[in-house]
C-alpha positions as CSV (number, residue, x, y, z in Angstrom):
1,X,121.2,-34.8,-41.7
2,X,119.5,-37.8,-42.9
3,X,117.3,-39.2,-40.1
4,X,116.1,-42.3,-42.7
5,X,119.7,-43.3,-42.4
6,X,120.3,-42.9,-38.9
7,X,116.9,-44.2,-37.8
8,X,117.9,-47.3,-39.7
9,X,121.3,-47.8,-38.1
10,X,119.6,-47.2,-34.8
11,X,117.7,-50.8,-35.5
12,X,120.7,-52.4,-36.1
13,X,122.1,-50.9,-33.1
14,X,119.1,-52.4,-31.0
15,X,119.5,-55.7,-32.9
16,X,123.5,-55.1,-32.2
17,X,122.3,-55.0,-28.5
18,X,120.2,-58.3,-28.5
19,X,116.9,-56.2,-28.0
20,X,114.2,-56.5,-30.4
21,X,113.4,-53.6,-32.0
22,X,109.3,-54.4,-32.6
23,X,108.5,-54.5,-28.9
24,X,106.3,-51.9,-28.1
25,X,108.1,-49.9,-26.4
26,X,111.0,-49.5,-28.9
27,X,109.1,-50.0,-32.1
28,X,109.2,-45.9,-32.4
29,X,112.8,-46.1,-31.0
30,X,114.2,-45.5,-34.2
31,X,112.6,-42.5,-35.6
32,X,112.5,-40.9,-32.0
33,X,116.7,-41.3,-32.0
34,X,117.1,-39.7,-35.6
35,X,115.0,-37.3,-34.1
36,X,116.3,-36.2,-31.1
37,X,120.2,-36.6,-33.2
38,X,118.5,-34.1,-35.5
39,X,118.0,-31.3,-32.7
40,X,121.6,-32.1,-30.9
41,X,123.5,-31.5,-33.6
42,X,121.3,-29.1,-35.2
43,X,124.6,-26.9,-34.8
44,X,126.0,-28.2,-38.0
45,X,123.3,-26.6,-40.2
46,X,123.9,-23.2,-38.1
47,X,126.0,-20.4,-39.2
48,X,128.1,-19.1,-36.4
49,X,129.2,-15.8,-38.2
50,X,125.4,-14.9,-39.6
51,X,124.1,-15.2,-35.9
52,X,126.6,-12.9,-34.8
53,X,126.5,-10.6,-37.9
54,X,122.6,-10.3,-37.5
55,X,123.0,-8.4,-34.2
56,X,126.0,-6.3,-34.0
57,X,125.0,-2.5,-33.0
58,X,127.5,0.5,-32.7
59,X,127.2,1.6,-29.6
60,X,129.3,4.5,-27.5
61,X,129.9,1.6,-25.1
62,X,133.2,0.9,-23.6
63,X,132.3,-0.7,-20.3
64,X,132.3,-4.9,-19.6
65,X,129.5,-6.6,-20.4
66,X,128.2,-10.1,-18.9
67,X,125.7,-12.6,-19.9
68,X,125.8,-15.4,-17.1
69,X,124.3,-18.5,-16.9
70,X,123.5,-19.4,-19.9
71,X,122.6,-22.9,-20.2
72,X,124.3,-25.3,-22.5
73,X,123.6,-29.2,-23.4
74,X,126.2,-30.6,-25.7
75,X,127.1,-34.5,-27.0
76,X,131.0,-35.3,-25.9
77,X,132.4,-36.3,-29.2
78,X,134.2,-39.3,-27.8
79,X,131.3,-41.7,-26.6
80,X,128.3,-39.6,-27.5
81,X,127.0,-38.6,-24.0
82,X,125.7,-35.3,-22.8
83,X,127.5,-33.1,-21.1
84,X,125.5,-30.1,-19.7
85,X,126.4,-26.7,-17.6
86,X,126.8,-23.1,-18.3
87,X,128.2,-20.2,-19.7
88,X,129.5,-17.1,-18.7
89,X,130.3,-14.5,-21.6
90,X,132.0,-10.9,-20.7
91,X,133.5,-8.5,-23.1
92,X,134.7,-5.2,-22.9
93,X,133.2,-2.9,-26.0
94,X,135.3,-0.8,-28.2
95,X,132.1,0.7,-29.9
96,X,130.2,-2.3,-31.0
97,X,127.7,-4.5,-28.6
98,X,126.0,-7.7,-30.0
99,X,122.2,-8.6,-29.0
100,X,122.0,-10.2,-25.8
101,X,120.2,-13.5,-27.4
102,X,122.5,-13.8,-29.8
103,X,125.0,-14.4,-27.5
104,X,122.8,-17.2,-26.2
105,X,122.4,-18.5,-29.9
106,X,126.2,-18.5,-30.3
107,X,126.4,-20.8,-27.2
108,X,123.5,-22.8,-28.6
109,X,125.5,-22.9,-32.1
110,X,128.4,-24.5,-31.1
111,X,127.2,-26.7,-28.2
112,X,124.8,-28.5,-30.4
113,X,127.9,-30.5,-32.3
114,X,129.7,-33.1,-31.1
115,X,131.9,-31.3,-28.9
116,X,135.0,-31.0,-26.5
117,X,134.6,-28.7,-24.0
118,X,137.7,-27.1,-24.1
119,X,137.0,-26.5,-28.0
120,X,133.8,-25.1,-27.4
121,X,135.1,-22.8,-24.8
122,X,137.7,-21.0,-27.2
123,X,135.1,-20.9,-30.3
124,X,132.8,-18.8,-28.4
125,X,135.5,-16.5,-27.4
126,X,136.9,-16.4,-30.3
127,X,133.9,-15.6,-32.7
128,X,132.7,-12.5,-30.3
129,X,136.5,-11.2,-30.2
130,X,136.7,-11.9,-34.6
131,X,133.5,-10.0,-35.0
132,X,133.1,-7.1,-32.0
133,X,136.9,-6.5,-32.0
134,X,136.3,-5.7,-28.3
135,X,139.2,-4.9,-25.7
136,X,139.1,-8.3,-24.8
137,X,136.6,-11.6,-24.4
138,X,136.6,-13.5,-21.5
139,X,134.4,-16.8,-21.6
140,X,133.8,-19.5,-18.6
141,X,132.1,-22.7,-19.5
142,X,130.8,-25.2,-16.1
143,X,129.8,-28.8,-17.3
144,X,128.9,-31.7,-15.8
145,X,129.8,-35.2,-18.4
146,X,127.7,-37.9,-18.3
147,X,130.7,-39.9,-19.8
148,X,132.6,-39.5,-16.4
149,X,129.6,-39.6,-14.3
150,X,127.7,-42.8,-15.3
151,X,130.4,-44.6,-17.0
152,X,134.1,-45.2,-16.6
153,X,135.4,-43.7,-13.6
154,X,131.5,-42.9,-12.6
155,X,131.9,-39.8,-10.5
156,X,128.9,-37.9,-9.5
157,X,129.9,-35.0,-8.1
158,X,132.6,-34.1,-11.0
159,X,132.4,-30.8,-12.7
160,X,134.7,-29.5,-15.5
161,X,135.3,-25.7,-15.5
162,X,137.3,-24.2,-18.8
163,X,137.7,-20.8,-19.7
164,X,139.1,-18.7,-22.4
165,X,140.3,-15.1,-22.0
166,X,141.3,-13.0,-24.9
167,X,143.0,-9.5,-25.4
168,X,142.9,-7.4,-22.0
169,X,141.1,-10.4,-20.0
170,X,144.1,-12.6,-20.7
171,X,147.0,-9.7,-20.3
172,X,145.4,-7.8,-17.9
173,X,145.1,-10.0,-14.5
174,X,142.2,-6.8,-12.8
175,X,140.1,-7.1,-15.8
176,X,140.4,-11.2,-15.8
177,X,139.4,-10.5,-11.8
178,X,136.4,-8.5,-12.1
179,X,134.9,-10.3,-14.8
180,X,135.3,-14.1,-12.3
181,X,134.0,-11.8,-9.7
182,X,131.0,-10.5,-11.9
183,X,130.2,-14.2,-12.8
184,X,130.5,-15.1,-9.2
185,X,133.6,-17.6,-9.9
186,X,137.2,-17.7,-9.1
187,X,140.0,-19.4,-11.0
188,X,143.3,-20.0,-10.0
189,X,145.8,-17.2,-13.1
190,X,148.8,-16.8,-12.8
């Protein structure tokens, strides 16, 4: 990323705005925004499949496995806003688990683009079902969006919930039930 160019075009943003970029408390503004635009999309310069290949372990597993609660911050890609939640990852092993941070990292990987939340729902699933070939992959994602909560329709209390199920989460509605149940959620399937 080049954080010359965007701290320059945050300047002209502020002039853009009628505020004057040398007051005090915005004369470090600029840098400070190409920054922080640095570390939130820092998800661009990450390699999805050389997170996941880093940690996968053959294992004589074939049991679900759940990380919950993992917390995600993301920038919507239609206004540039944060939304933030969690995610809840299950998969059932065929042989092959992946470190439990990495799973974190994937999250991190993808969430740190400009995002929809729908999209980043089905890349997690679908990079842990590409590179674990597990029974199935079933992942929730819980996110509060600052674009509908402080602008446009401006409700507070709003939460999006998206979820992707793969292989026997998807065709098999008890597996699909005991992983919501695990994660302590329960969607309407049909």
């Amino acid at each position: 990323m080049d954080t010359g160019k965007v701290s320059r075009l945050t300047r002209e943003l502020l002039l853009a705005i009628d505020e004057d970029p040398e007051r005090e408390g915005l004369h470090d503004t600029p840098r400070r925004v190409a920054q922080s635009y640095a570390f939130l999309t820092s998800g661009y310069r990450l390699d999805p499949e050389a997170i996941v290949k880093s940690a996968i372990f053959n294992d004589d597993c074939n049991h679900m496995i759940i990380v919950r609660d993992i917390e995600l911050y993301s920038l919507c890609e239609h206004h540039m806003l944060p939304f933030f939640g969690r995610c809840h990852i299950g998969y059932i092993s065929r042989g092959k688990v992946i470190g439990v941070s990495k799973m974190a990292r994937i999250v991190d990987c993808f969430a740190r683009r400009l995002q929809i939340q729908e999209r980043l729902t089905r890349q997690i699933a679908r990079i842990i079902s590409e590179h674990l070939q597990p029974e199935g992959v079933g992942v929730v994602v819980e996110a509060h969006h600052l674009c509908m909560m402080m602008r446009g329709v401006e409700k507070q209390n709003s939460c999006m919930t998206t979820s992707a199920m793969l292989g026997s989460f998807h065709g098999s509605a008890a597996t699909r039930n005991e992983f919501l149940q695990l994660i302590g959620r329960q969607l309407t399937t049909g």
